[in-house]
C-alpha positions as CSV (number, residue, x, y, z in Angstrom):
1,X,11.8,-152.2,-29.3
2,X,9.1,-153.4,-31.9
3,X,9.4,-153.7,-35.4
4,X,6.9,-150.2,-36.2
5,X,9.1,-148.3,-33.7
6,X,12.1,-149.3,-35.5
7,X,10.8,-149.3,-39.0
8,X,9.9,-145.7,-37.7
9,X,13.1,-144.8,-36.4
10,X,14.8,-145.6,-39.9
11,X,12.1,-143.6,-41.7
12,X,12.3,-140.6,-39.4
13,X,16.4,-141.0,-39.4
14,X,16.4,-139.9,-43.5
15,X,13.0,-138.4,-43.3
16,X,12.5,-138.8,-47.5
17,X,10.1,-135.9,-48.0
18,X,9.3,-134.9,-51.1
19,X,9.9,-131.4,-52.6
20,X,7.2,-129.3,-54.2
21,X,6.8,-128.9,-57.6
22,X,8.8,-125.4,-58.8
23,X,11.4,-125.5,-55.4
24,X,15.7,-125.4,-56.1
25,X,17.9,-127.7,-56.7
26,X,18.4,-130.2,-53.7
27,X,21.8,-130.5,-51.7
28,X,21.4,-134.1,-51.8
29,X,23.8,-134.9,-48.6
30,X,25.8,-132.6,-46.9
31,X,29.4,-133.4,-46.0
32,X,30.5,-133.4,-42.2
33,X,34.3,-133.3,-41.1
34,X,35.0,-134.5,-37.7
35,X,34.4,-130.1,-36.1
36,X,30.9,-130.6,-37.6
37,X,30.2,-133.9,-36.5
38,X,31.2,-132.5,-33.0
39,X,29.4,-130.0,-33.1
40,X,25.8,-131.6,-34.3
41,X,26.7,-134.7,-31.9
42,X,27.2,-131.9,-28.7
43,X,24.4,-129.8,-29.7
44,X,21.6,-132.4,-29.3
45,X,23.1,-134.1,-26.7
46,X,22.6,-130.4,-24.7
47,X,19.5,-130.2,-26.1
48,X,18.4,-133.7,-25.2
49,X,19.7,-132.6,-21.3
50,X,17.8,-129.5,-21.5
51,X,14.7,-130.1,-23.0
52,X,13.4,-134.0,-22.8
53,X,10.3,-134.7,-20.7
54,X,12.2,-137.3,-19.9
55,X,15.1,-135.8,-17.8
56,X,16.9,-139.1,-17.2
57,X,16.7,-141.0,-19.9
58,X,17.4,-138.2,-21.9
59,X,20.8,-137.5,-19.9
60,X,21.5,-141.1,-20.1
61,X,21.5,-140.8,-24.2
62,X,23.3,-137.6,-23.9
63,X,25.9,-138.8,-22.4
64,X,26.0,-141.9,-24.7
65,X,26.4,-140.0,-27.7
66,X,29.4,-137.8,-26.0
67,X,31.1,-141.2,-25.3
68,X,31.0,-142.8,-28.4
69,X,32.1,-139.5,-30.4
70,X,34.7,-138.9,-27.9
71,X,35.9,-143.1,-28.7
72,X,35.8,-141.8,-32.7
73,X,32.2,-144.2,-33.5
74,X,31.2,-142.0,-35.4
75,X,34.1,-141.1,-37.4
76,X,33.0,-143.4,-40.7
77,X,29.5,-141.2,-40.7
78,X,31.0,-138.0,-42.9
79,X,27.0,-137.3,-44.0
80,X,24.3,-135.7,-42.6
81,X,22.3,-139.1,-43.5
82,X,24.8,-141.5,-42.5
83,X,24.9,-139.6,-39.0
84,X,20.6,-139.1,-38.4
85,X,20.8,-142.8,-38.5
86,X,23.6,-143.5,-36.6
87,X,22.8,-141.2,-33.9
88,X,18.9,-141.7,-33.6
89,X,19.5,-145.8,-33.5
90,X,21.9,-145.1,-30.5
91,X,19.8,-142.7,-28.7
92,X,16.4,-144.5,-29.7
93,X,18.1,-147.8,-27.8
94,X,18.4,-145.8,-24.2
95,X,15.4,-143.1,-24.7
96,X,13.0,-144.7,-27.3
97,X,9.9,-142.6,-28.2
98,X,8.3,-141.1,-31.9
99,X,9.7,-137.4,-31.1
100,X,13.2,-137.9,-30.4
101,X,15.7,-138.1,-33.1
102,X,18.2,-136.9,-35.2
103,X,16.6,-135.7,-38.7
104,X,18.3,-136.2,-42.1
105,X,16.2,-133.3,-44.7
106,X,17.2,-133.7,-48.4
107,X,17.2,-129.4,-48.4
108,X,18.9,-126.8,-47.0
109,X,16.9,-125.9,-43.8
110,X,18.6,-122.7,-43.9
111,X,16.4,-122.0,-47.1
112,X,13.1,-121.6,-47.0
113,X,12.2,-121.3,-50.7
114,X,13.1,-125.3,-50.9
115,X,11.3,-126.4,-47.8
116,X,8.6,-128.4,-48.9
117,X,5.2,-126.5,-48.7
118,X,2.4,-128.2,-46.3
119,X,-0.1,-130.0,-47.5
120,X,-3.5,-127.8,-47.8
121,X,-5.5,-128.7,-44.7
122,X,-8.8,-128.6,-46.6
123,X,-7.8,-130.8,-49.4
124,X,-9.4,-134.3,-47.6
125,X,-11.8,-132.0,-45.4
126,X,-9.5,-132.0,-42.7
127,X,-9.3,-135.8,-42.2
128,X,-12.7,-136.1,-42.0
129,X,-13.2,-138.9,-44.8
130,X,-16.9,-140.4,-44.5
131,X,-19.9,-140.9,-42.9
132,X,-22.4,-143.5,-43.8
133,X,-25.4,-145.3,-42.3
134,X,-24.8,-148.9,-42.1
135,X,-28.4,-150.4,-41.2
136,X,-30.5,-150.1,-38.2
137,X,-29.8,-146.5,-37.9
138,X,-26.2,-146.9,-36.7
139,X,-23.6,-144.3,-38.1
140,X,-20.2,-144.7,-39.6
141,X,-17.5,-141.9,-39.0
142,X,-13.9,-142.7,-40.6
143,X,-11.4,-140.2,-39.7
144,X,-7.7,-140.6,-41.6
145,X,-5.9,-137.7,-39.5
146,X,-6.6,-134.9,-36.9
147,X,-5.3,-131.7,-37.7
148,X,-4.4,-128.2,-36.6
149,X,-7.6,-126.8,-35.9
150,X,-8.9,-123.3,-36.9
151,X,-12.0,-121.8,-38.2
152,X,-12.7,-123.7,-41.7
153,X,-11.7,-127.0,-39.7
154,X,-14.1,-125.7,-36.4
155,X,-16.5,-125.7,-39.8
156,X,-16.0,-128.7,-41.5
157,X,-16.4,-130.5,-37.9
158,X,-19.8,-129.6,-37.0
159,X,-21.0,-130.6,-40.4
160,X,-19.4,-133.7,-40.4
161,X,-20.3,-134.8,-36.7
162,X,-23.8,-133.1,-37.0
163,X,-24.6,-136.2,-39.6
164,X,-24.8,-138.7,-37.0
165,X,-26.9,-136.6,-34.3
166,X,-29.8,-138.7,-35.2
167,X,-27.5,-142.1,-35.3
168,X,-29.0,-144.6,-32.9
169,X,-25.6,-146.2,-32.3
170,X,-22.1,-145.1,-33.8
171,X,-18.6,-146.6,-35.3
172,X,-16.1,-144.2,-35.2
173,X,-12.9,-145.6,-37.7
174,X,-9.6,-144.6,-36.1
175,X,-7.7,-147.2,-37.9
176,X,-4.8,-145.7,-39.6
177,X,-5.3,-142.0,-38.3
178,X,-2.9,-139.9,-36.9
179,X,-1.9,-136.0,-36.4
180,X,-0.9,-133.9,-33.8
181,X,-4.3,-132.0,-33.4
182,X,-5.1,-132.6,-30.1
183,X,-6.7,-129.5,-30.5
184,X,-9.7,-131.3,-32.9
185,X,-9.6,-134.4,-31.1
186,X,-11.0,-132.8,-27.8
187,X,-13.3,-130.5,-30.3
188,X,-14.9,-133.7,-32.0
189,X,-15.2,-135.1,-28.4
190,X,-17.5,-132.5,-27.2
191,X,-20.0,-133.6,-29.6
192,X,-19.7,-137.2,-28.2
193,X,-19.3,-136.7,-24.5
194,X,-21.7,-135.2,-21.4
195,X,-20.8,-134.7,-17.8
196,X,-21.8,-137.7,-15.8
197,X,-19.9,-136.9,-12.7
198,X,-23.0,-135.0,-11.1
199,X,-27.0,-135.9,-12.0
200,X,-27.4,-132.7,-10.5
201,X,-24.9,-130.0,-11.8
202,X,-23.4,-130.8,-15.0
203,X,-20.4,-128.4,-16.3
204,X,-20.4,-127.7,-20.0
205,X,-17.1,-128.4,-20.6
206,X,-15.3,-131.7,-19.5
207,X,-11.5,-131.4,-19.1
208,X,-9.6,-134.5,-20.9
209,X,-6.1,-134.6,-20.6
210,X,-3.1,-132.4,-20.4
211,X,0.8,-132.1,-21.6
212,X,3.0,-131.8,-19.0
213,X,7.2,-130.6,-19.3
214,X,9.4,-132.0,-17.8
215,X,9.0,-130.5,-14.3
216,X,5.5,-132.1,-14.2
217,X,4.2,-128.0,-15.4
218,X,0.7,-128.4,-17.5
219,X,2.0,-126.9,-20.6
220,X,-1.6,-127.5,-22.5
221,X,-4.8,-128.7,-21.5
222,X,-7.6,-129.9,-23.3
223,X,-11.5,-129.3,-22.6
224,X,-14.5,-130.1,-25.0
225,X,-16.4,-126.8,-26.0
226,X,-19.1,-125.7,-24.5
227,X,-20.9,-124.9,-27.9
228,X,-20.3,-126.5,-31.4
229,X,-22.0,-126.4,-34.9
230,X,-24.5,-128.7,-35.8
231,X,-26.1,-131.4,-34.0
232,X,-24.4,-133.3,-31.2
233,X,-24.4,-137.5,-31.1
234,X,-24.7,-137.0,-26.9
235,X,-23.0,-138.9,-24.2
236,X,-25.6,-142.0,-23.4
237,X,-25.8,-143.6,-27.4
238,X,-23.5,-147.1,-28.0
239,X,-20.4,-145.4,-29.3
240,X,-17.7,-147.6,-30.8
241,X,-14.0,-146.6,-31.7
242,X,-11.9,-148.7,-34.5
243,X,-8.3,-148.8,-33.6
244,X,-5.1,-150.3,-35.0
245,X,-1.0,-150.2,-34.4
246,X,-1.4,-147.4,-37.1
247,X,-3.3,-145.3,-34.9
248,X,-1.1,-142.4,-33.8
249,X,-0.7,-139.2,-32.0
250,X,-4.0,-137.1,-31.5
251,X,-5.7,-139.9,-32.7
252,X,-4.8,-142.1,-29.8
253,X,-5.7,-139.3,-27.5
254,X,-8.9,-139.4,-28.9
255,X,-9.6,-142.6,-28.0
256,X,-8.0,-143.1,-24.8
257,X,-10.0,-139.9,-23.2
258,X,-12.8,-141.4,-24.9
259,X,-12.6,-144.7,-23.3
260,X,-11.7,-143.2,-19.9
261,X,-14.0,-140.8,-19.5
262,X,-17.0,-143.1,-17.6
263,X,-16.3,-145.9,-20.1
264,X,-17.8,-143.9,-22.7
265,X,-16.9,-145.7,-25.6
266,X,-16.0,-148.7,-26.4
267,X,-12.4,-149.7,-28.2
268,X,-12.1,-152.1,-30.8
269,X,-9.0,-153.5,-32.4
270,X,-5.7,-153.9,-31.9
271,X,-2.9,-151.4,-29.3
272,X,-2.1,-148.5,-30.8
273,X,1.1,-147.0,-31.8
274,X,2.1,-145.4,-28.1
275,X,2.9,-142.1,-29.4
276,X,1.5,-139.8,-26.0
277,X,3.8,-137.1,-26.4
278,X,4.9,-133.8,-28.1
279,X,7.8,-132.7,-29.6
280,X,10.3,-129.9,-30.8
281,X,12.4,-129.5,-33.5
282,X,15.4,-127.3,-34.2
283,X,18.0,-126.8,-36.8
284,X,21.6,-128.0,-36.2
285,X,23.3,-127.8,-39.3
286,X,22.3,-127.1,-43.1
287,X,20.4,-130.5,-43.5
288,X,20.2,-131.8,-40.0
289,X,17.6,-131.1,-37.5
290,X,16.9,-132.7,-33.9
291,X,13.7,-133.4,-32.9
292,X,13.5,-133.7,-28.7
293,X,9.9,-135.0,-27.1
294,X,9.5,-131.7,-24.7
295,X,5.8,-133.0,-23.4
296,X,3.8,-135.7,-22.5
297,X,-0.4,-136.1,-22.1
298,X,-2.4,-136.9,-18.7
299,X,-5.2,-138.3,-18.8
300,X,-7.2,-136.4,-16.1
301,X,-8.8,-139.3,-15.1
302,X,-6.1,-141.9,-15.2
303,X,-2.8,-139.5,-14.8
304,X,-1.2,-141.6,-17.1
305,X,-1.5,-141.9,-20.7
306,X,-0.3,-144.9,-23.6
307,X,2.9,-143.6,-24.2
308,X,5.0,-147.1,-25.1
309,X,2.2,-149.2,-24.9
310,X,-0.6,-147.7,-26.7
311,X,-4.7,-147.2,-26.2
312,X,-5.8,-151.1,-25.2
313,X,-8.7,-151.9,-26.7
314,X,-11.2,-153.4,-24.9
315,X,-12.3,-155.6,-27.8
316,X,-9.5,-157.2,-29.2
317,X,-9.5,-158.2,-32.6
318,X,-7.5,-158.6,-35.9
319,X,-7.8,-155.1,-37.2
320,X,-9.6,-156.6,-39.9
321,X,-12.3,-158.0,-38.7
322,X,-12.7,-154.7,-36.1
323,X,-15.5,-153.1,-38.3
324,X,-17.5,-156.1,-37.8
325,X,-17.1,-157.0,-34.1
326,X,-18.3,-153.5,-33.2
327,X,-21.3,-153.8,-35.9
328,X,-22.1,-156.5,-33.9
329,X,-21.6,-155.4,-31.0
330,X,-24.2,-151.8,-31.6
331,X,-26.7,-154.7,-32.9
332,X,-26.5,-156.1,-29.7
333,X,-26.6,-153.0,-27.4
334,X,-29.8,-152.1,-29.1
335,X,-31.5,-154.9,-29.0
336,X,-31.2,-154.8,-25.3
């Protein structure tokens, strides 16, 4: 297991979110006898059974967690806290992935005037940071997150893509950028992709990837739009995507479809996080949630995705220095 899957394991085990300004008082930990800890411990190890795209793994896990509480392991964890990390490091070393764990929340779920409220989606233009030209006409995209997408996002899209229409080359910053928008990432591809599987008959919509359950069922699928606001970049300009081992989620499926897809753009950096799937969460107790990955993306192209592994760039660079390489590289491609 690697050290950011672990650090993130710990981090999602006591899940420190912060509380808006104005909510109630905190229940700072809340106490479990031994019927409660049964009863959390049995729950997700049902729901792990049930519900993981991973069916034996996840059964595998399950029935760890049964065995240890049956031998009394988890006797010395009497707090919700004490048992998230407990229980996700045991189930994290037989089913490791970013969606399934057991979820300390300094509030009472059961609440909802202290649930934290979410962050306003327009506040950093939807993860849309910047756009600049960085000489010889080639654009500069950074992109921090992708998120849910609806009409003021569909909005704040076409006017931020529109800006490098004209771009003779483009750089596209993924490094850091996450979000479970998978939704926006196939949206902002439409503006960067065209159909080069016919020179004939060209569809307007290109199908990217799927999430699939557990039974192999397509649970989602994920096509560029036929028609966007503003000005498309097009599918035959040097197109260059900046990637790190921060690069996460919808992000990731951003670039991998990207650099499927015909080859159409080129990866720069360093593997991504490996975070290719979707999860659920549910309340178990007053400050204890699980969270179970329920699906996972294919690639129409590949039928696979970079769960574990992450998008491999095809340029690989110190993160650093990734900006640079592909700056280089654009020069190059359009000098030819």
């Amino acid at each position: 297991m690697g050290k950011d899957l672990k650090r993130w394991i710990a981090a999602a085990a006591i899940a420190a979110t912060a509380i808006a300004a104005g909510a109630q008082k905190l229940t700072l930990d809340e106490a479990l006898d031994a019927p409660a800890r049964a009863h959390v411990v049995n729950e997700y190890a049902r729901r792990l059974t049930e519900l993981h795209v991973d069916p034996v793994r996840a059964k595998a896990a399950a029935d760890d967690i049964r065995q240890r509480l049956a031998r009394g392991e988890y006797d010395q964890q009497t707090t919700a806290r004490a048992l998230a990390a407990r229980v996700t490091r045991d189930v994290a070393a037989i089913a490791p992935d970013r969606h399934t764990y057991l979820e300390y929340v300094p509030y009472d779920l059961a609440d909802d005037r202290q649930r934290p409220q979410p962050p306003v989606q327009s506040a950093d233009n939807f993860g849309l940071r910047k756009f600049e030209t960085l000489g010889e006409n080639i654009g500069y995209l950074q992109i921090s997150r992708l998120g849910p997408l609806d009409r003021a996002a569909v909005e704040a899209a076409g006017r931020f893509m529109s800006q490098a229409g004209d771009c003779a080359a483009l750089i596209i910053d993924l490094r850091d950028a996450n979000g479970d928008g998978q939704a926006m990432a196939a949206l902002l591809s439409s503006y960067l992709l065209e159909d080069k599987r016919s020179y004939f008959f060209k569809d307007k919509q290109i199908h990217l990837h799927d999430q699939l359950d557990r039974e192999g069922r397509v649970v989602a699928e994920y096509w560029t739009s036929a028609d966007v606001a503003g000005k498309r970049f097009g599918g035959k300009k040097p197109l260059y995507l900046l990637v790190n081992d921060r690069t996460g989620g919808a992000a990731e499926a951003f670039a991998y479809d990207l650099q499927q897809y015909v080859k159409r753009a080129v990866v720069v950096g360093s593997p991504t996080a490996g975070d290719a799937r979707v999860g659920a969460k549910q309340r178990v107790s007053r400050q204890l949630q699980t969270s179970v990955a329920i699906s996972r993306a294919s690639n129409v192209v590949t039928r696979a995705n970079w769960e574990g592994t992450g998008v491999r760039p095809d340029q690989m660079v110190v993160p650093d220095q990734a900006l640079d390489r592909a700056l280089a590289l654009a020069q190059a491609a359009l000098r030819r």
